[in-house]
N, C-alpha and C positions, 0 to 999 in steps of 0.2 A: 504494500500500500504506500503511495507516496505521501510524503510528509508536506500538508500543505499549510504554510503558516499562516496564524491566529493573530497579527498583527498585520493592521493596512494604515494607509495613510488617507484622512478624515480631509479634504481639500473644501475651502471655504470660499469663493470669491465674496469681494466688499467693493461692489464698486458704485460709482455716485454718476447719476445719469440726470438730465433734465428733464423737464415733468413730462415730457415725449416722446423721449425712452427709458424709463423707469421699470413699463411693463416688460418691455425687452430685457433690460438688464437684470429683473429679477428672474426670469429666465432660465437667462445665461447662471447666473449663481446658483440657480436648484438643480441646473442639471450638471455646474461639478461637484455638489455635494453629495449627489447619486452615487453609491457604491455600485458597480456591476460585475458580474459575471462569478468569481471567484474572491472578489473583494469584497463583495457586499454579508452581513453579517449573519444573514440566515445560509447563504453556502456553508460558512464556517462553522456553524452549528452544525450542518449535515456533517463535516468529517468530524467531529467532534463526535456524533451519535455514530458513524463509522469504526473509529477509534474506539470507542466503547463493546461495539456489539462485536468486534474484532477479540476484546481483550473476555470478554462474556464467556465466548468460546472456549480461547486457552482455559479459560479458569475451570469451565463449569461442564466440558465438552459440548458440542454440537443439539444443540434446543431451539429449533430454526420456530415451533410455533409459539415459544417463551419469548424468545427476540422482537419476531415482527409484531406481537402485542406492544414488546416496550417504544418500538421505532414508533408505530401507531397511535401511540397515547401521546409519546412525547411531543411528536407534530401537531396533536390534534389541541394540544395545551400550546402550542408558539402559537397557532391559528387562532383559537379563542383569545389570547392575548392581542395580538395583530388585530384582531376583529374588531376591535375599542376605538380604536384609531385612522377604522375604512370607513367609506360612508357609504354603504351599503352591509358589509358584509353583517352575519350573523352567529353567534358562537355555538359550538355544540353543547356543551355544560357549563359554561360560565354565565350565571345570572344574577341579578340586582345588580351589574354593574353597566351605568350608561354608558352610552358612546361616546366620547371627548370630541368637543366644539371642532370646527373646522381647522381652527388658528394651529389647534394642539396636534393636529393631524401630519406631523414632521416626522421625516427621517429619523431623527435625534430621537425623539419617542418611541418611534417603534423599536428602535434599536433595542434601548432599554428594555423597552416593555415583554420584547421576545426573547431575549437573553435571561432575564430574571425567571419569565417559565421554563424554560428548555431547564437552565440550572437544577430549577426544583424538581420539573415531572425526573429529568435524569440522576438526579439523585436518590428519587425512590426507586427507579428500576434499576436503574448501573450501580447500586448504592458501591462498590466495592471501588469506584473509580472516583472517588469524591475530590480527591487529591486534585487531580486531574481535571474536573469541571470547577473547582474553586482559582485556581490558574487561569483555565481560560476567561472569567470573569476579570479577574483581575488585570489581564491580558486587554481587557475592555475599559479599562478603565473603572469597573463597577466594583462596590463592596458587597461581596457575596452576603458576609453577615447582615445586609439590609432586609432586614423579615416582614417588614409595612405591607400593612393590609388596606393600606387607603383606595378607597375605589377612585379619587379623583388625580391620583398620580400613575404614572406609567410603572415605576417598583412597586408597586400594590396593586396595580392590574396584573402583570405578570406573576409574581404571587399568586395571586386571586387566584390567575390562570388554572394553573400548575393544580392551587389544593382541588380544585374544583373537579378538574379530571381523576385526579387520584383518590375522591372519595368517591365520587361518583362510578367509579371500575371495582370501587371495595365487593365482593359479591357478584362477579360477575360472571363466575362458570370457571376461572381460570384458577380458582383455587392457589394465588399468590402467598396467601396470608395460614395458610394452612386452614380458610374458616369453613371451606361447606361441611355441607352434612354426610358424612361417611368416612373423611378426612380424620386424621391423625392427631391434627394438629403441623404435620410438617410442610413446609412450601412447597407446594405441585405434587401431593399426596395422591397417586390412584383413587381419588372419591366412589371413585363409580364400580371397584373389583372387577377393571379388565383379568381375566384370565387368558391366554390364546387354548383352544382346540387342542395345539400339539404342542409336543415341550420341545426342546433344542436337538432331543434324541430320538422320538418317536414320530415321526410324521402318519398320525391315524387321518385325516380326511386332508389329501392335497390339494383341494382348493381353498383351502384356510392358511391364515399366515402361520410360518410356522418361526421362532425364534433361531438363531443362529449363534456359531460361536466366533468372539471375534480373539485376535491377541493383544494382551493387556501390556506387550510390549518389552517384559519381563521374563521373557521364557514361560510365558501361562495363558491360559487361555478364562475367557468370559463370553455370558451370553446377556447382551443388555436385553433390559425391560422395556415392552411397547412405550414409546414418548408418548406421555401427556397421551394415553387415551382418551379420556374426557373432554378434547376440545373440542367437539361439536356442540357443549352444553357452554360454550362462550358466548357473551353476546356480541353480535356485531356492532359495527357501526353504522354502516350504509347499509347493507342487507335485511330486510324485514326478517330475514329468521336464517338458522343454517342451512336448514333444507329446501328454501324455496328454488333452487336451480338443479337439486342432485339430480343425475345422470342413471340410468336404467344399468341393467346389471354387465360385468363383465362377460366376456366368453369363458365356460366352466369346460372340464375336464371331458373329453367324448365330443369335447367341438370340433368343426373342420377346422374355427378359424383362432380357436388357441392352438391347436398345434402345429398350423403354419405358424402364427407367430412365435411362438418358440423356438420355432428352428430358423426365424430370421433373427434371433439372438443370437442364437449359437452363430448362423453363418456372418453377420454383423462384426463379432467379437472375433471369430478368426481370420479374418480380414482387415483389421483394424488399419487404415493408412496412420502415417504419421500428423494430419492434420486434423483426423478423429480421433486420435489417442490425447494432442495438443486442446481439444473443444471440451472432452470429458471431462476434461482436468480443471481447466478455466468453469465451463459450470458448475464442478462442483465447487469450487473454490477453496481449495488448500488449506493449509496448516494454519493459519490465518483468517480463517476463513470469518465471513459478516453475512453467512448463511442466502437463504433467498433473498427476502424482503430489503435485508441491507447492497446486495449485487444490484437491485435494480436503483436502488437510492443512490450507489456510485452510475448508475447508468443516466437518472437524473441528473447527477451532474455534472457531468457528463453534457447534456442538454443547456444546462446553464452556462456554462465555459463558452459552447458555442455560440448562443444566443444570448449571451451578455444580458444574463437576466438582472432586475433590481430584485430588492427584498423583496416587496409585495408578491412579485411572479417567482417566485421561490417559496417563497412561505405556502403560497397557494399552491403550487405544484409538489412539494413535499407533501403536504398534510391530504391531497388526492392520492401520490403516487404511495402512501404509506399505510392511507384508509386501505386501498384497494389490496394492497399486500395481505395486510392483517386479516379480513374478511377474507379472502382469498384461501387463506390459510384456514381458517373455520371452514368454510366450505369444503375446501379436500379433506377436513378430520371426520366430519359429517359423512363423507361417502368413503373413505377410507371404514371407519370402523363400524360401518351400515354394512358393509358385504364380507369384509374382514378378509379380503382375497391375499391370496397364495405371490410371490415374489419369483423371478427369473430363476434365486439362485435356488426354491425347492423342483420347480417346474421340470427344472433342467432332469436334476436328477432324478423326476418322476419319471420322464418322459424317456431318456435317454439312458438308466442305470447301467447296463452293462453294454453297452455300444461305446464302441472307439469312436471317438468325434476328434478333432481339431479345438485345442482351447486353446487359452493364454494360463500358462503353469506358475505363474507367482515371479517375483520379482529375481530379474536374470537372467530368466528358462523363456523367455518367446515364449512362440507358440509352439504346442508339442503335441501327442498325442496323448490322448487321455483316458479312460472310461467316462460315461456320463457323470458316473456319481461323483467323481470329481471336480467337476467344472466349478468355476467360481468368476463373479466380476472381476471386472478391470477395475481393481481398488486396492489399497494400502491393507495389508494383513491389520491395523487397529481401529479400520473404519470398512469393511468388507461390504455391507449393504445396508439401507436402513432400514436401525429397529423398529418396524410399526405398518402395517397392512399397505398394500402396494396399490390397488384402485380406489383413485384418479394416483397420478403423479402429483406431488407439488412442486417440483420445479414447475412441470409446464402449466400448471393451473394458476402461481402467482406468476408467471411466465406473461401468461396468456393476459391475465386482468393489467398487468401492470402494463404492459407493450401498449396495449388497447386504450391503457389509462393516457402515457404520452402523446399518443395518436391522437387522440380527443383534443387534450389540451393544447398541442403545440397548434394543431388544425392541418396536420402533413403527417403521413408514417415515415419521410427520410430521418435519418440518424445519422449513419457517417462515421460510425467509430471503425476504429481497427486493434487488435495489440496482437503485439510479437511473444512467442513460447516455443520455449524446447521440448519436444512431444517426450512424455514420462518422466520427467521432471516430478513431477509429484508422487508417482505409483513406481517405478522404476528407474530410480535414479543413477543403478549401476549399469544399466542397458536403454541408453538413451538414445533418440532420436535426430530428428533432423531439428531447424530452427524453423516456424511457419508462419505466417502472420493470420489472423483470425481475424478477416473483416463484417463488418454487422451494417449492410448496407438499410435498412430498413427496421423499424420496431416489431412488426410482423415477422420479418425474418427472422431477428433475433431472437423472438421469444419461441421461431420451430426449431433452432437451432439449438437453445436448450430445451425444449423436450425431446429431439432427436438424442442428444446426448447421452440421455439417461437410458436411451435402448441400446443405443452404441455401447457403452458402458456396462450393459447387464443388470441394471436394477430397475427396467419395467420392461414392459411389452408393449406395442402400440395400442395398443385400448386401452391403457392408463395415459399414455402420451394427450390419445388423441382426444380424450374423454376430457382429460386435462386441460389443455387449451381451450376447450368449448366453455367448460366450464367459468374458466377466467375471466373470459371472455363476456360470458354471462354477467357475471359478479359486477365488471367493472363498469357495465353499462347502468345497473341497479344504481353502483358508486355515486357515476359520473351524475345521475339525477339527486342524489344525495348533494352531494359537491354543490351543484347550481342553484338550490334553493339556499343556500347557508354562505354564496357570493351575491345573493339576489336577483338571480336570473328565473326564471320558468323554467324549467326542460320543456322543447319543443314536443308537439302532437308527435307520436310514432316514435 
């Protein structure tokens, strides 16, 4: 991740113009005190909540629908903040606090006023980086320990922001607090008594998820616990509910068209070129990783670098592009643990057990030959597949919402990015590839190109790909009319 710095330069003009061009010259002075692009103050927020969700990971391993809740809130608390200060816009959970006058409606303000949320919502979800967010304030000029609750100041709106979201998500399905009912008491407690079907050793019914063993890195081996089963009892944001877009059932075992897909896994994975070994890798996103929801917020900014966005068009565009994440993510847990379907890596072995195939043999071995019940993803031996039911995908379902979500907003699906990788750099670093460059000519493309990956890679089939994107896709339109009443627009008929 690049290091993008937390200090810019605040440019004022003061110029004295006669009373016929006054309007002109004030102008000229609002728009160099316009921060854009990567200088303006809600970008930096974004790697800020990057940085975080980056360091989330290392700590806490890989909790991709733990994360995109926190990116989720913590946007949707800069947004309610920012909202005080638009003359239109509308907050999601911040209320009894009015709109500030026109006069008050400055740069200077909003700055404050979204910095002081972001600090807060992130320090109840990132809590373990506080160091870190108390810095970047500081970095701002601002005194973190300012705790003003005044609703007629911008550090007491921002405030305000923050409590208002974080009480308001107390009870929300996500079981943060260790408080539902069935729960423990411990944070992100099994409330609901997922069990899966089969254990890590017995696969009794192969179209059910079955657990796996990954290695602990140690010379040992472990089998995680389905993540966060219970997130279809999350509430959304934009979504009337989690199920209002699930998708009809997978292809089961004795189908024609699970078993072609299966064996376009298998022949997918033996063939792997080095610019598909190079894609697998970038979508999943590494050792490092800022899971889904946070790849597409680097993709957003992605967006803003190019289009020299100001805060306002940042702030709006986070707090859509992070709604649609988070929702996004409820909805794949919704149909994820509604069908409770079966993964590439038992399939294989249902399908395939004592037949020689063509795999990829673990790190250093290519590809070799194998028996079926051998096969395994193209992944690191202490992250081998994810632990938790395979239909829909969520790469391509927050893929799908999020790509959709840009599209909307910018009013174009071009993007334009590109980046350079050495294929296995991440899975195989003793037997490495070529250097590729991975271009993303379009947001559409981009988001088939991470559901493609995850077939490439061995941890779906194309009917969680493809069920996935639809899905996203779905959500993000749901979003996108969410979004427009809360900037004060209508959503159009149809």
């Amino acid at each position: 991740m690049n290091r993008i710095s937390l200090l810019f330069v605040w440019i004022v003009g003061s110029l004295i113009f006669s009373s016929c061009k006054n309007q002109q010259g004030t102008e000229a002075a609002t728009a160099q005190a316009v921060a854009k692009g990567e200088d303006n103050v809600a970008y930096k927020i974004g790697a800020l909540a990057l940085v975080a969700t980056a360091n989330d990971t290392e700590k806490f391993n890989p909790r991709p629908t733990i994360t995109s809740r926190y990116l989720g809130l913590i946007f949707t608390a800069v947004f309610d903040a920012w909202s005080r200060f638009d003359e239109q816009a509308t907050p999601v959970y911040l209320a009894d606090v009015e709109r500030r006058p026109v006069a008050e409606q400055t740069e200077e303000n909003k700055k404050i006023a979204i910095c002081y949320a972001a600090y807060r919502a992130m320090n109840e979800y990132f809590f373990s980086d506080s160091l870190l967010f108390r810095q970047f304030m500081q970095e701002q000029g601002l005194n973190p320990d300012d705790a003003s609750l005044d609703p007629n100041t911008p550090v007491g709106i921002g405030n305000l922001a923050a409590l208002a979201v974080i009480e308001a998500r107390k009870n929300d399905g996500s079981n943060q607090y260790g408080e539902e009912e069935g729960s423990d008491g411990t944070p992100y407690f099994n409330y609901v008594n997922y069990t899966p079907v089969n254990s890590v050793d017995k696969n009794v019914d192969p179209n059910r998820w079955q657990p796996k063993y990954f290695s602990d890195g140690k010379g040992g081996r472990f089998a995680p616990a389905c993540l966060t089963p219970y997130w279809d009892k999350v509430k959304p944001l934009g979504l009337k509910s989690a199920d209002q877009f699930r998708p009809g059932p997978p292809p089961m075992i004795g189908s024609e068209q699970l078993e072609k897909e299966v064996r376009e896994v298998i022949e997918l994975q033996a063939h792997l070129t080095d610019e598909q070994k190079a894609l697998v890798e970038f979508m999943r996103d590494g050792p490092k990783s800022v899971q889904q929801a946070g790849h597409w917020l680097k993709f957003a900014q992605d967006v803003s670098r190019r289009d020299q966005h100001t805060l306002d068009e940042d702030v709006k565009m986070y707090f859509l592009n992070q709604m649609a994440a988070m929702d996004a993510f409820i909805a794949a847990w919704d149909t994820k643990m509604y069908y409770d379907f079966a993964r590439p890596y038992a399939l294989v072995h249902q399908y395939y057990e004592d037949q020689v195939i063509k795999a990829w043999g673990g790190p250093g071995k290519g590809m070799v030959d194998m028996k079926g019940n051998q096969w395994r993803p193209y992944s690191p031996e202490t992250f081998l597949c994810p632990p938790f039911p395979s239909y829909v995908s969520g790469h391509s379902c927050v893929s799908g919402a999020c790509s959709e979500i840009l599209k909307l907003y910018t009013g174009s699906d071009a993007f334009g990015e590109k980046v350079e990788l050495v294929a296995g750099a991440l899975t195989d670093p003793d037997h490495l590839g070529e250097k590729v460059t991975l271009e993303f000519p379009t947001f559409t493309e981009t988001a088939n190109m991470a559901g493609i990956s995850r077939v490439l890679g061995g941890y779906h089939i194309q009917a969680d790909n493809v069920a996935g994107l639809q899905l996203g896709r779905d959500v993000a339109h749901e979003v996108w009319k969410f979004y427009l009443k809360h900037i004060g627009k209508e959503p159009s008929a149809g």
